[in-house]
N, C-alpha and C positions, 0 to 999 in steps of 0.2 A: 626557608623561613618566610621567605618574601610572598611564597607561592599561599603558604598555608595564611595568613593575615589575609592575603586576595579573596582567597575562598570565604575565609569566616565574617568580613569586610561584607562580601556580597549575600551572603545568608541572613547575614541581621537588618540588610538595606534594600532587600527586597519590597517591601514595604511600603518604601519612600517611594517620595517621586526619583525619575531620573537624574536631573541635576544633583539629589543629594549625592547618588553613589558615584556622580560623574568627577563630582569633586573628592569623593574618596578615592579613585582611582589615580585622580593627577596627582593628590598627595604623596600615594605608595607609586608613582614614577615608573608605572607600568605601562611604557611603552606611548605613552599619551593615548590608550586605549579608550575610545567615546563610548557612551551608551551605543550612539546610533551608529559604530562601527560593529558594536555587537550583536546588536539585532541586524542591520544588515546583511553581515557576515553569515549569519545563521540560516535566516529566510532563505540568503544564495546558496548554502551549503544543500538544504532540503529542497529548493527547485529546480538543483544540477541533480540528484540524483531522482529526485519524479519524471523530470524531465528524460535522466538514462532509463527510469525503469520503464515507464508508459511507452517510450520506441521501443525497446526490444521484446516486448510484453506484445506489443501491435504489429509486429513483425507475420509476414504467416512463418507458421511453427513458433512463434513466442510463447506460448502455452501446450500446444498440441505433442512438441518434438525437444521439450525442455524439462528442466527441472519442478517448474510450474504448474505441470500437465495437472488439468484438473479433472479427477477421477471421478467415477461413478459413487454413489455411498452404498453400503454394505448391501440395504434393503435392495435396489436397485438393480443389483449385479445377483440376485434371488429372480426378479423376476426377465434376465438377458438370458439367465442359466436355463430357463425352464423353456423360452421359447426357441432357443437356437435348433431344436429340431420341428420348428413349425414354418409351413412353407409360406414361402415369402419374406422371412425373419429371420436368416444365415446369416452369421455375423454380426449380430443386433448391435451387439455392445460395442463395438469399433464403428460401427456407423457413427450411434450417437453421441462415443464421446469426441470424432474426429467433428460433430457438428458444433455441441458446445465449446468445445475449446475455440473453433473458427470463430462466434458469438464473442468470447471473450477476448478473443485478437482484434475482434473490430472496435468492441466498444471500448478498449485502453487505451485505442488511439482518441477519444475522446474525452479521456479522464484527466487530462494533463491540469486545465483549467481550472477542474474543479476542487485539484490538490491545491493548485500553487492560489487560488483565491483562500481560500482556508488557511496556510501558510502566513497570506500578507494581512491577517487580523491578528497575528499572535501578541500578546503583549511584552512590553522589556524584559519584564519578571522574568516571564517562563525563556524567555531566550535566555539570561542568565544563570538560570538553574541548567537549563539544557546545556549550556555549554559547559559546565563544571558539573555534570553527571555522570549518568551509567555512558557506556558507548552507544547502547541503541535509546537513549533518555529521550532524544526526538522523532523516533520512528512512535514509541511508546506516546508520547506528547499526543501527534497525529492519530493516533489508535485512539486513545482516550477519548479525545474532543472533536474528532469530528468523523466517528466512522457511520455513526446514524446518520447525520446529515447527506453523507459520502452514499452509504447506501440506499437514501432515497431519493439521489440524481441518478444514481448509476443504475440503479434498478430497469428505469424505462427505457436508460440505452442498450444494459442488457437484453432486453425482453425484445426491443425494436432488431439486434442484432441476433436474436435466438432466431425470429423470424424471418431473416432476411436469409440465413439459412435453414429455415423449414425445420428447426431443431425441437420448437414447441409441438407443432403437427406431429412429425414422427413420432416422438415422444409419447405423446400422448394417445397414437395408434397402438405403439405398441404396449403400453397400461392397459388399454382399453380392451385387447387382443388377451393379454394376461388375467386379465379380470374376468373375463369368460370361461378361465380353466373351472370346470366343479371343484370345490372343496379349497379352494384359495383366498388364504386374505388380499379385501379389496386395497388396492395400493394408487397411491394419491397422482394424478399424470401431473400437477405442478412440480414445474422443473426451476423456475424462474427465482427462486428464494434462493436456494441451494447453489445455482450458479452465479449470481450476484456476489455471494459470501465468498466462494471460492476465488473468485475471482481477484475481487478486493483480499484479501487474504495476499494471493499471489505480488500485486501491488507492493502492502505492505513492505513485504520479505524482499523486493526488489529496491526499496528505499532504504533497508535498514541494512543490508549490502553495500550500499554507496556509502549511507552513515558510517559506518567502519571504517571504511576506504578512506573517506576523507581524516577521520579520527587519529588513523593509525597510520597513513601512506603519505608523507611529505609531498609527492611526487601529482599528489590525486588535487591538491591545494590550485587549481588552476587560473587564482585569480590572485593579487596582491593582498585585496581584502581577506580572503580564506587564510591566505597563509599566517597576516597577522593574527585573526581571531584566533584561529586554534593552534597557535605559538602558545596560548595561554592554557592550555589542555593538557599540551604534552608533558 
């Protein structure tokens, strides 16, 4: 009963400023739970798992040799099919997706920053909806409001990282190479959008993995603060 007042207590006092609901909470003697242990609590929950997801994401094989692997799209693998008997372009398709995924491995190790700044703007509110939501309510949060922003930092690191392994070149050799067959639609050598998305994609899903972890695994609570705030979840 005490749980359910909490919940409906914080749905109607969203609203408010902090202080009002901070004093609804000391009222219902839950736990002396502060606003700013709940936002705290939360911001830390989402930048332990960015934090997990962006290292093993930037690991090599974090994409390449994982669950993340980011594939070719359907168009694409139309035109790997057609050149794998053309000399010089044995194997096309394992070239370039062992190049983009390398591109994606490097640029996650740079993406850490620009979760956890996004993160430390969120406001009480939405900490306190998140916390008393779905289980992935803050992977969801981060998707909503900041994947535009997100994909146009990461964009250029992608692109800088595509480069760095020669993934745009090739790429776009072998478009280019494809495009020459007679009677073929001409097919786009932009690689750079598609890997971006993918990528971040991959992100995500590695955030919303921890979110669970911490949600549902006592044990995943690694900090005093985590364990209080989301004492009030279970």
């Amino acid at each position: 009963m005490k749980k359910f007042l909490f919940v409906f207590l914080c749905f109607q006092l969203v609203a408010c400023d902090p202080a009002a609901l901070q004093r609804a909470l000391e009222t219902l003697n839950v736990d002396e739970l502060t606003t700013g242990e709940i936002s705290s609590g939360l911001k830390q929950a989402l930048e332990i798992g960015i934090g997990k997801g962006s290292d093993l994401l930037s690991k090599k094989d974090g994409y390449y040799k994982s669950a993340y692997k980011i594939l070719l799209p359907p168009e694409a693998r139309k035109i790997t099919e057609k050149l794998n008997g053309v000399p010089g372009f044995s194997n096309v398709e394992e070239i370039i997706l062992e190049k983009i995924n390398r591109g994606a491995e490097d640029a996650a190790r740079r993406a850490k920053p620009i979760f956890v700044n996004a993160i430390r703007q969120m406001s009480f509110a939405d900490a306190m909806n998140i916390l008393m939501g779905e289980k992935n309510a803050a992977t969801n949060y981060l998707n909503r409001t900041t994947h535009q922003p997100l994909y146009d930092e990461f964009n250029p690191v992608i692109v800088q990282s595509l480069d760095k392994f020669e993934a745009r070149k090739y790429w776009s050799d072998v478009v280019n190479a494809y495009n020459k067959i007679p009677f073929v639609q001409k097919a786009n050598p932009d690689l750079d959008d598609y890997v971006t998305g993918e990528a971040l994609k991959g992100l995500f899903s590695m955030v919303e993995k921890e979110e669970l972890n911490i949600r549902s695994n006592v044990s995943a609570r690694t900090t005093d603060l985590l364990k209080k705030v989301f004492a009030k979840q279970d």
